[in-house]
C-alpha atoms as an extended CHARMM CRD file, in Angstrom:
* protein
*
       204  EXT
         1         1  UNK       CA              0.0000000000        0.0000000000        0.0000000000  PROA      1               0.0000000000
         2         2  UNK       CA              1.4290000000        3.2930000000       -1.1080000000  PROA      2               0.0000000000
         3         3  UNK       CA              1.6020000000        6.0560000000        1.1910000000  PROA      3               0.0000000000
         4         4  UNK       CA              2.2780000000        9.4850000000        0.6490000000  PROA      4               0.0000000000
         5         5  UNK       CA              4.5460000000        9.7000000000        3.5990000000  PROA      5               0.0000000000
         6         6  UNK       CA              6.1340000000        6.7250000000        4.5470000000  PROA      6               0.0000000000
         7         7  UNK       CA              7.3640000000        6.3620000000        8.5540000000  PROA      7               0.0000000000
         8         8  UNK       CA              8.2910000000        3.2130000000        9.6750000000  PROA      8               0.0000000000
         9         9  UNK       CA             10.4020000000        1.5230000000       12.6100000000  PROA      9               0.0000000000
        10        10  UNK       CA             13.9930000000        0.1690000000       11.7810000000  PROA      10              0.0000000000
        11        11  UNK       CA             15.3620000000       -1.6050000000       15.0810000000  PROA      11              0.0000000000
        12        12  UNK       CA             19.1500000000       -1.4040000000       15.0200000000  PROA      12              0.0000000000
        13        13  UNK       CA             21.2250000000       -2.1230000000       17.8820000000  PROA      13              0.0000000000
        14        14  UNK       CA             19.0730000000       -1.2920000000       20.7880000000  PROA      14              0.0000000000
        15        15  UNK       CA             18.0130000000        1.8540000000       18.9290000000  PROA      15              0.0000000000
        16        16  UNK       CA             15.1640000000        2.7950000000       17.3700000000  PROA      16              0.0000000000
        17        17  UNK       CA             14.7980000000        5.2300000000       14.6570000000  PROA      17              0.0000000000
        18        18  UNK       CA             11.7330000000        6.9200000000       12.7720000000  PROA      18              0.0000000000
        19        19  UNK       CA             12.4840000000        7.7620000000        9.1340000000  PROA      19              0.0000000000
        20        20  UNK       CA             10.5660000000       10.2280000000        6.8430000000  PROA      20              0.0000000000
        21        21  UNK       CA             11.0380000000        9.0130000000        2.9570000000  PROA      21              0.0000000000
        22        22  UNK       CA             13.5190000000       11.2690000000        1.3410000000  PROA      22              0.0000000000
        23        23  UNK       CA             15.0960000000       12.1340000000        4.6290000000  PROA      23              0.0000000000
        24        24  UNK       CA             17.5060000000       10.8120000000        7.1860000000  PROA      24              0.0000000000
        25        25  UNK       CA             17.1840000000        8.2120000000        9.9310000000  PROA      25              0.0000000000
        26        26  UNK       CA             16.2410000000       10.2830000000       13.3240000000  PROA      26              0.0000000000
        27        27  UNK       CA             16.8640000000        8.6710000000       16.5670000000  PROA      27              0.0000000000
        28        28  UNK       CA             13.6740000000        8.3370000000       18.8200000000  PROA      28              0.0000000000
        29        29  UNK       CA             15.8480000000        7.1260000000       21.7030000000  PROA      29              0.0000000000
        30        30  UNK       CA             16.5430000000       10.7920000000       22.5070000000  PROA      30              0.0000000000
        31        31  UNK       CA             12.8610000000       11.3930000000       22.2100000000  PROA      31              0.0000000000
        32        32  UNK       CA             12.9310000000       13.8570000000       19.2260000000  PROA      32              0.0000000000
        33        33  UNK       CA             10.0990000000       12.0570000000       18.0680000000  PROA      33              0.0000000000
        34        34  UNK       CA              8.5720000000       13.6300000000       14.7650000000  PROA      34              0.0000000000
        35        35  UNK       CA              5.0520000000       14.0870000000       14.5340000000  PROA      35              0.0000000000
        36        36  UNK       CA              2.7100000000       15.7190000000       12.1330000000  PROA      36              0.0000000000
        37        37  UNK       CA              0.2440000000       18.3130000000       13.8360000000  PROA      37              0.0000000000
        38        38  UNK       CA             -2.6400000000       19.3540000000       11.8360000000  PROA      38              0.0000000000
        39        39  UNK       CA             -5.0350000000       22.2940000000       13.0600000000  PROA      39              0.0000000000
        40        40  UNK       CA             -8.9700000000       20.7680000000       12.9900000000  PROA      40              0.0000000000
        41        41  UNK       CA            -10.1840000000       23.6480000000       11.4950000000  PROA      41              0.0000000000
        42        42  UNK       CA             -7.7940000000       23.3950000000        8.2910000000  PROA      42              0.0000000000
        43        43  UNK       CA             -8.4740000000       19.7030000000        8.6410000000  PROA      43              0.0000000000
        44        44  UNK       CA            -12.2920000000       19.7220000000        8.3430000000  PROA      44              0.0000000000
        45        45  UNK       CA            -11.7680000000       22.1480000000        5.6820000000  PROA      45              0.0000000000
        46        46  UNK       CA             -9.0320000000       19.8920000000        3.6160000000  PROA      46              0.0000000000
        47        47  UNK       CA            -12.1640000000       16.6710000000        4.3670000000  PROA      47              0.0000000000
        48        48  UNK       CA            -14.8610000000       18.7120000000        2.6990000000  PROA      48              0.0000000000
        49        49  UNK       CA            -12.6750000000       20.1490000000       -0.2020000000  PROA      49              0.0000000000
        50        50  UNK       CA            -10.7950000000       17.1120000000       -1.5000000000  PROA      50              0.0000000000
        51        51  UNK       CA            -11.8940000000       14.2020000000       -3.0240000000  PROA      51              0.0000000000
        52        52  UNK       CA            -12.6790000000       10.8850000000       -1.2870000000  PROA      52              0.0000000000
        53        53  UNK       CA             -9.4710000000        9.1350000000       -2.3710000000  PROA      53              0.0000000000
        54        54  UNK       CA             -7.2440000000       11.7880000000       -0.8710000000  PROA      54              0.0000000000
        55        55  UNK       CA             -9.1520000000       11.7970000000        2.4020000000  PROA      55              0.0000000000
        56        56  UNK       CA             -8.2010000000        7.8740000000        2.8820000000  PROA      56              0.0000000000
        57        57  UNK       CA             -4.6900000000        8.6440000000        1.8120000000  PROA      57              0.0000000000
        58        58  UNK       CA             -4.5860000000       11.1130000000        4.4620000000  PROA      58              0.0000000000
        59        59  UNK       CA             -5.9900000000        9.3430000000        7.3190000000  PROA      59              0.0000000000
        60        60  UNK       CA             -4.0180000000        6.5240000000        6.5530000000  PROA      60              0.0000000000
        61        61  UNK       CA             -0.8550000000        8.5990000000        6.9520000000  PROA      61              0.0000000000
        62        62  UNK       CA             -2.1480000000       10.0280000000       10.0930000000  PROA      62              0.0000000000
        63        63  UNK       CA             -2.8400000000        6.5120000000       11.2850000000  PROA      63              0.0000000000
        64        64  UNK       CA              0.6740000000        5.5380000000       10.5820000000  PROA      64              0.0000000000
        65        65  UNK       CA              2.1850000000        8.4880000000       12.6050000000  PROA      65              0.0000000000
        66        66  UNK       CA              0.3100000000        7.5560000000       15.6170000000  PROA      66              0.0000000000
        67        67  UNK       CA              1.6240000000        3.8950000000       15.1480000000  PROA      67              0.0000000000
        68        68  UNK       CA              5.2310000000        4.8740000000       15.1560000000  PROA      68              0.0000000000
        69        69  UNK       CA              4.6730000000        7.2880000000       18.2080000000  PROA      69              0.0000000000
        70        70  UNK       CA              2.5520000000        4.1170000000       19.9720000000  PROA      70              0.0000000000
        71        71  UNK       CA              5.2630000000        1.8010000000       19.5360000000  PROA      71              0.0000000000
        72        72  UNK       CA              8.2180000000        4.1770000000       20.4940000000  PROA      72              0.0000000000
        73        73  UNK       CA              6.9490000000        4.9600000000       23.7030000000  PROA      73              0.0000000000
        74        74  UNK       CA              5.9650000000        1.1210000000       24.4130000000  PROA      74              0.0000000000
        75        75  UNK       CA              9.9810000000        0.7030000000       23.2150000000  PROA      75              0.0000000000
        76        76  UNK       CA             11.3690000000        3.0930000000       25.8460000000  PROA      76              0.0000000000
        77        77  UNK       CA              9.2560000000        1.6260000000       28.5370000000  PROA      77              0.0000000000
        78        78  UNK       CA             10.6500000000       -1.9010000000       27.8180000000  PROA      78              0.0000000000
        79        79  UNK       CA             14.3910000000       -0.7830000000       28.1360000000  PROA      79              0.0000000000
        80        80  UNK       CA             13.5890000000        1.2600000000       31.1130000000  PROA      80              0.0000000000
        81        81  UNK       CA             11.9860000000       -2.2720000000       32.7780000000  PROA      81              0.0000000000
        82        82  UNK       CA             14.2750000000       -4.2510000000       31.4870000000  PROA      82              0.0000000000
        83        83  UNK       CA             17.8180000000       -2.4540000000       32.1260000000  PROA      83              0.0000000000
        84        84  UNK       CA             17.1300000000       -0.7870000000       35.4850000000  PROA      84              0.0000000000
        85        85  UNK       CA             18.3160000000       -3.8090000000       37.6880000000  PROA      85              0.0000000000
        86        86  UNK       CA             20.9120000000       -5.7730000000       35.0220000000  PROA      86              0.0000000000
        87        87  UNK       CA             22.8580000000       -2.3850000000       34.9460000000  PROA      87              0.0000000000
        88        88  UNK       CA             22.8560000000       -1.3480000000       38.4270000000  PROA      88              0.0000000000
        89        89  UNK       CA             26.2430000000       -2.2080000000       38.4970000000  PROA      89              0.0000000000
        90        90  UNK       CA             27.1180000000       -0.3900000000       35.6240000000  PROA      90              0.0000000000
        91        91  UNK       CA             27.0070000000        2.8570000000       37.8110000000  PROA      91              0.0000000000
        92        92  UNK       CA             29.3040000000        5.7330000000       38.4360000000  PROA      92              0.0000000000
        93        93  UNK       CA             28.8540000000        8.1920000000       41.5540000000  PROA      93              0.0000000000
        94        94  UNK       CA             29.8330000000       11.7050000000       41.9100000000  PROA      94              0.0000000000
        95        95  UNK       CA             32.7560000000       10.4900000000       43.9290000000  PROA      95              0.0000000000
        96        96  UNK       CA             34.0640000000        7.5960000000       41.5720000000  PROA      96              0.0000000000
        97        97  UNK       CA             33.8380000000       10.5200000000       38.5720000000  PROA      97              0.0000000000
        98        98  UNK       CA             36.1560000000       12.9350000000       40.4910000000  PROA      98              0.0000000000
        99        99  UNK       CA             38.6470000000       10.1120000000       41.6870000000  PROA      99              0.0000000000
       100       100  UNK       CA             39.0180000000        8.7560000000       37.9610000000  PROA      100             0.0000000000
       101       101  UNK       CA             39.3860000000       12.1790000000       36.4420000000  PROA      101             0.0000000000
       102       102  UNK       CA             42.2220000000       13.8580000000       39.2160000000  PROA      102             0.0000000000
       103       103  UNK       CA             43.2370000000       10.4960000000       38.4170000000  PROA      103             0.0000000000
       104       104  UNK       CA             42.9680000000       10.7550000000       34.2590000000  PROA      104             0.0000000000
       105       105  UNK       CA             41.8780000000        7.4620000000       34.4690000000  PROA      105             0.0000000000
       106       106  UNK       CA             38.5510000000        8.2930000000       32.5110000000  PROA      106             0.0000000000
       107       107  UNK       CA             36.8700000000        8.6380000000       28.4830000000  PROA      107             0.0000000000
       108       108  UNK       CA             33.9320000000       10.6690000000       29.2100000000  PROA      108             0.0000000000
       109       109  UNK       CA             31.3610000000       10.4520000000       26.3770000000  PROA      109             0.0000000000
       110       110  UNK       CA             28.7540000000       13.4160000000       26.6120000000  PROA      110             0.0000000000
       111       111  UNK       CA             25.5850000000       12.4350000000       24.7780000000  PROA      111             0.0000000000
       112       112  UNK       CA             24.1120000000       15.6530000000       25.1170000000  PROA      112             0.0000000000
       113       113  UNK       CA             23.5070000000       18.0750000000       22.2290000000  PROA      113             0.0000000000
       114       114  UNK       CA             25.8980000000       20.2760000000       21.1750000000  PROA      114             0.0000000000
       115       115  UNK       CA             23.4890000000       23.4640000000       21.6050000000  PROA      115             0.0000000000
       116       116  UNK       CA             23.4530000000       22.1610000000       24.8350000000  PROA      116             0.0000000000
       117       117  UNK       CA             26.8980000000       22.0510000000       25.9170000000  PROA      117             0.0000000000
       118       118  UNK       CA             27.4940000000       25.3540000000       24.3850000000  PROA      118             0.0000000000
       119       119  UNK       CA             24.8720000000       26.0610000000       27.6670000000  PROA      119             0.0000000000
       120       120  UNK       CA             26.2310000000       24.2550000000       30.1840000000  PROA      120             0.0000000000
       121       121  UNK       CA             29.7910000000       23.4880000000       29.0210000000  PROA      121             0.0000000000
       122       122  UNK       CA             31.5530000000       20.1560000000       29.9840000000  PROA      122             0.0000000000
       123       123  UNK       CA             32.5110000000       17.4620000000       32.7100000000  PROA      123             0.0000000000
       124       124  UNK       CA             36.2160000000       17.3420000000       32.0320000000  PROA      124             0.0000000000
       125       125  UNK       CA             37.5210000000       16.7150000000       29.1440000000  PROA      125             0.0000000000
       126       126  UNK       CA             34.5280000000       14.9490000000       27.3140000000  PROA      126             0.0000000000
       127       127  UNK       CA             34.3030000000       13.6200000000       23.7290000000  PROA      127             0.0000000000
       128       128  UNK       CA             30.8470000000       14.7890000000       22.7230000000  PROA      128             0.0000000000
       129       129  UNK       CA             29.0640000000       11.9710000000       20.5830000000  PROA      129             0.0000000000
       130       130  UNK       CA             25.4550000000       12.7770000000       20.9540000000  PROA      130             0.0000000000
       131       131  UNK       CA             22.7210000000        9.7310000000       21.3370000000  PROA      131             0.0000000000
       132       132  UNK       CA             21.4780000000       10.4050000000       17.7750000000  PROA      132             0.0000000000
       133       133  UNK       CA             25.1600000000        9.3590000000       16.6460000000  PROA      133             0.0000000000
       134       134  UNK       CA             26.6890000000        6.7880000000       19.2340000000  PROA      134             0.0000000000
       135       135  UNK       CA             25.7060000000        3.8150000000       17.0300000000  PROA      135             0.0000000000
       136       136  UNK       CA             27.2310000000        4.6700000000       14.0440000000  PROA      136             0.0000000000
       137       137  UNK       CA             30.2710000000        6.6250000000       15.8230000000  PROA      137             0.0000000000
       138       138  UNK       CA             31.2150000000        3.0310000000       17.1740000000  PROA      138             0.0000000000
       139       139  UNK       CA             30.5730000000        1.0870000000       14.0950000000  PROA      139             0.0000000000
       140       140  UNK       CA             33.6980000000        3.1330000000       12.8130000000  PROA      140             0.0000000000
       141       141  UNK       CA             37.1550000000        1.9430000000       11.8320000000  PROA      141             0.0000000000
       142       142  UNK       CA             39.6330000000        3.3360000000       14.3240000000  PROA      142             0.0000000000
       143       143  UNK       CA             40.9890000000        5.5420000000       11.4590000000  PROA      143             0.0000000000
       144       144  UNK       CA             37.6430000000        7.2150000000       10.8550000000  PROA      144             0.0000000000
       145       145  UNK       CA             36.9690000000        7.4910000000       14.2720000000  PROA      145             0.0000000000
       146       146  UNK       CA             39.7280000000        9.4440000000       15.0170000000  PROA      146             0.0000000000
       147       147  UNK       CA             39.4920000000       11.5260000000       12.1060000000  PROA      147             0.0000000000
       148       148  UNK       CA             35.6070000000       12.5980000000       13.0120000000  PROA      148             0.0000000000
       149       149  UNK       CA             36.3620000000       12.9420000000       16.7400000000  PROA      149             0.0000000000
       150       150  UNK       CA             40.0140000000       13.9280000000       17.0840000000  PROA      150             0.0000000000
       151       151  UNK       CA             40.6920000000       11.1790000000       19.9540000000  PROA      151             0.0000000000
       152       152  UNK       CA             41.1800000000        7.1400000000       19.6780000000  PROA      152             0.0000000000
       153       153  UNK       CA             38.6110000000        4.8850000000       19.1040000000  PROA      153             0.0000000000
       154       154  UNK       CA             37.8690000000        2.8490000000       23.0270000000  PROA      154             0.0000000000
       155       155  UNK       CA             37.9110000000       -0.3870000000       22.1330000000  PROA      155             0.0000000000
       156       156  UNK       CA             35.4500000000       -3.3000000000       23.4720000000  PROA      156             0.0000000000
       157       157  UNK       CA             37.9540000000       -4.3870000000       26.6470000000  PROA      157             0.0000000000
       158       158  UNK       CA             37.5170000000       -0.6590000000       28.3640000000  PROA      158             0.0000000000
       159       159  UNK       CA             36.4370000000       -0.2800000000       31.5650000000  PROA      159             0.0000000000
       160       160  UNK       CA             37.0380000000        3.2540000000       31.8970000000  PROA      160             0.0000000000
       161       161  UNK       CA             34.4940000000        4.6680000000       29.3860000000  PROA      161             0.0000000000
       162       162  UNK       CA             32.0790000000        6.3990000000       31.3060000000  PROA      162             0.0000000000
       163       163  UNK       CA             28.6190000000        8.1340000000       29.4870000000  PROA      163             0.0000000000
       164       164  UNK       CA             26.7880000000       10.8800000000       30.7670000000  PROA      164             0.0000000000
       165       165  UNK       CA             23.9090000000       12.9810000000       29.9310000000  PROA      165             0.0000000000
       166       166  UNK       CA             21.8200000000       15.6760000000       31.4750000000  PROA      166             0.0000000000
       167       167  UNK       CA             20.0030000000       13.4770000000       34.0870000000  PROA      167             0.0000000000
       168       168  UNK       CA             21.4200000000        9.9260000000       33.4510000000  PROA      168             0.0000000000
       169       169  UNK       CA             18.6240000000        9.0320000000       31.0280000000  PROA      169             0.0000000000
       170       170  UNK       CA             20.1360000000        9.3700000000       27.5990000000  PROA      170             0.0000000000
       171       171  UNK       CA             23.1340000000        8.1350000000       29.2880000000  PROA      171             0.0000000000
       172       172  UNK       CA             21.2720000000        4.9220000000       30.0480000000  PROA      172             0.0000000000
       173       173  UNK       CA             20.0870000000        4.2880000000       26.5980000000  PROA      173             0.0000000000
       174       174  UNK       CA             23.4150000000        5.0910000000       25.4490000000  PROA      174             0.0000000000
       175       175  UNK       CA             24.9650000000        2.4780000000       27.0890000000  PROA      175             0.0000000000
       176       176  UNK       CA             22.3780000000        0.0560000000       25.9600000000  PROA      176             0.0000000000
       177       177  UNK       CA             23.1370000000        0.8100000000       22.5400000000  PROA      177             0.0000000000
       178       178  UNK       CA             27.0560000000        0.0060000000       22.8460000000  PROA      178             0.0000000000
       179       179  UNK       CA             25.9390000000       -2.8250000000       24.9910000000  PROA      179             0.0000000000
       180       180  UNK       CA             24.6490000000       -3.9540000000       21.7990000000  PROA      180             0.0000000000
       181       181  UNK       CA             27.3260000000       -3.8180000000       19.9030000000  PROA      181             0.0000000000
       182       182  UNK       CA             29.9350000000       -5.5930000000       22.3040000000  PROA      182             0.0000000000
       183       183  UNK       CA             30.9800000000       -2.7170000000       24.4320000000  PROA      183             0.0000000000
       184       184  UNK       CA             30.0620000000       -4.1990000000       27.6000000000  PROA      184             0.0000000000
       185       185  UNK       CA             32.5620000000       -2.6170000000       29.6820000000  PROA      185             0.0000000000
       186       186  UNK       CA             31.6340000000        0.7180000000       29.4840000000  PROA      186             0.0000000000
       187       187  UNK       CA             29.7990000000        2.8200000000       32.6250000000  PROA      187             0.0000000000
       188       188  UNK       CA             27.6690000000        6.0640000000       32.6000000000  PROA      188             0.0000000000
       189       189  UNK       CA             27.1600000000        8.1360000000       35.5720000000  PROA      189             0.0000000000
       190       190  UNK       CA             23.3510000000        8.3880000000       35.7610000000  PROA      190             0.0000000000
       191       191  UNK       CA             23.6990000000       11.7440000000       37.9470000000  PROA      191             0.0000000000
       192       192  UNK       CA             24.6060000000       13.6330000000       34.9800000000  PROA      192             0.0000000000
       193       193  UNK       CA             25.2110000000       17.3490000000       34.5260000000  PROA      193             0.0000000000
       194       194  UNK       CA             22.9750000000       18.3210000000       37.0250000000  PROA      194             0.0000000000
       195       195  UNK       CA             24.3920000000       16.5100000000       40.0100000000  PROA      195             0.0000000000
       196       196  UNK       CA             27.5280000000       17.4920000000       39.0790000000  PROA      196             0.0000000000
       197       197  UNK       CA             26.6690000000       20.9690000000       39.1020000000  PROA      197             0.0000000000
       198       198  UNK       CA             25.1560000000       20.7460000000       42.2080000000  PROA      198             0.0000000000
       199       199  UNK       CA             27.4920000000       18.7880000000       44.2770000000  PROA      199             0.0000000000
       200       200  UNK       CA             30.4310000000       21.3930000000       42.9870000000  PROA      200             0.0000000000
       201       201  UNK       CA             28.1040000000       24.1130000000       44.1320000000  PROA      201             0.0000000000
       202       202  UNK       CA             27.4670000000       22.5910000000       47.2400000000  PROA      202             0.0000000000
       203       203  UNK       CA             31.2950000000       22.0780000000       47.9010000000  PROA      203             0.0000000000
       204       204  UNK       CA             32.4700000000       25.3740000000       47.2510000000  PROA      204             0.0000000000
């Protein structure tokens, strides 16, 4: 069945992504979740003015936007379930981050948006891979790796790889992803930005 806009689910490592024909994959993971918003006024208006054919053709593609939006959230709640005890031990603390970076014993991997840390600014010296990007960034060569992101490739045997996001959510579904594709060493600090801010404002 033909569509006019086509949005379907691709599940690839861990991650799911929405795609809009002609465009490129977008990650849902990070909840920018597209969605097509149409006013009811201009919509009763479009019902009564167009023919019959193009009235099923749009309420199908309606139909299939609420699908992909049904099935993303019902997506995140499974990973949330099913990750929140295996990878309790994957946790860093506020304490364990400072140790390993006086000790520069650390590769912290921001997941945030760049728009965002040009807010906030960094923890350390953090590579910034956003969520969108960490499953491709890892399925890399070394040599393109380094060439994108200006530092080595961590490799699978790591254990000082630690993610981080805002609030430790991304970071969470981060590290599922490179769970995913063999990176089981790797840690994320599910405080985030904001505890960090506000334990080094509370210490001062």
């Amino acid at each position: 069945m033909a569509l006019q806009i086509q949005r379907f689910l691709v599940q690839n490592g861990g991650a799911v992504f929405s795609r809009v024909q002609g465009s490129k994959y977008l990650p849902v993971a990070s909840l920018y979740v597209t969605a097509t918003t149409v006013n009811p006024t201009m919509q009763s208006r479009c019902f009564q003015s167009q023919p019959v054919v193009f009235q099923r053709k749009l309420f199908r593609d309606q139909m299939a936007v609420c699908l992909v939006r049904q099935q993303t959230l019902h997506n995140i709640r499974c990973w949330s379930s099913s990750t929140s005890e295996s990878d309790s031990g994957k946790n860093v603390s506020y304490e364990e981050m400072t140790k390993l970076i006086d000790n520069k014993e650390i590769i912290i991997i921001d997941v945030r948006e760049p728009f965002e840390l040009a807010q906030t600014g960094l923890i350390g010296d953090s590579i910034n891979i956003p969520l969108g990007d960490l499953h491709s960034a890892f399925s890399l060569s070394r040599e393109d790796f380094r060439e994108r992101y200006k530092v080595s490739k961590p490799s699978s045997e790591d254990d000082n790889v630690v993610l981080h996001c805002l609030a430790g959510i991304r970071s969470q579904t981060g590290l599922n992803i490179l769970q995913g594709l063999g990176f089981d060493k790797f840690r994320h600090y599910p405080g985030g930005w904001e505890e960090w801010m506000e334990k080094k404002v509370s210490r001062r």
